[in-house]
Steps between C-alpha positions, in 0.01 A plus 500: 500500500703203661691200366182268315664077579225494143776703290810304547527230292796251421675562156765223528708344738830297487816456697345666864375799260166646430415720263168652561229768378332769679246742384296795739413889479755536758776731394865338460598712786249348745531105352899590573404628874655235761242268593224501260586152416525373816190307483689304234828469746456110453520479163721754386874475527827738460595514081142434371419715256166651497360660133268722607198740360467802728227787474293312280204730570717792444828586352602158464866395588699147372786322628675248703521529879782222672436369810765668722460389880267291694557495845281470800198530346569773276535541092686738386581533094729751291383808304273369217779442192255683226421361121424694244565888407320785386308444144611727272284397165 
């Protein structure tokens, strides 16, 4: 699957930051692959934070992404900072 413009929504924003949301049955590791935002190169910008929900069809995977370059077209964000831990109850 490719980036969906439908699944990135605007959390907050304040200050030239913008948190947004992201959710898709792509894996972290492919959301996290440079340019697979770059139809979004307008709106997003270097230190937004993205929470995202990865694998949702699958082995689902939560976290924050942050924006880390966008430059000549191309996104590019950091490993996906993951929430949560094993449940062991």
């Amino acid at each position: 699957m490719a980036y969906q413009a439908k699944n990135l929504s605007v959390l907050g924003y304040a200050n030239g930051f913008t948190l947004w949301h992201y959710t898709t049955t792509d894996t972290a590791a492919t959301v996290d692959t440079s340019g697979y935002f770059n139809a979004a190169v307008e709106m997003l910008r270097v230190g937004d934070f993205i929470l995202a929900n990865c694998a949702t069809g699958g082995s689902p995977a939560h976290g924050i992404f942050v924006v880390a370059s966008n430059s000549g077209g191309v996104v590019d964000l950091a490993d996906l900072t993951a929430f949560g831990g094993t449940d062991t109850d």
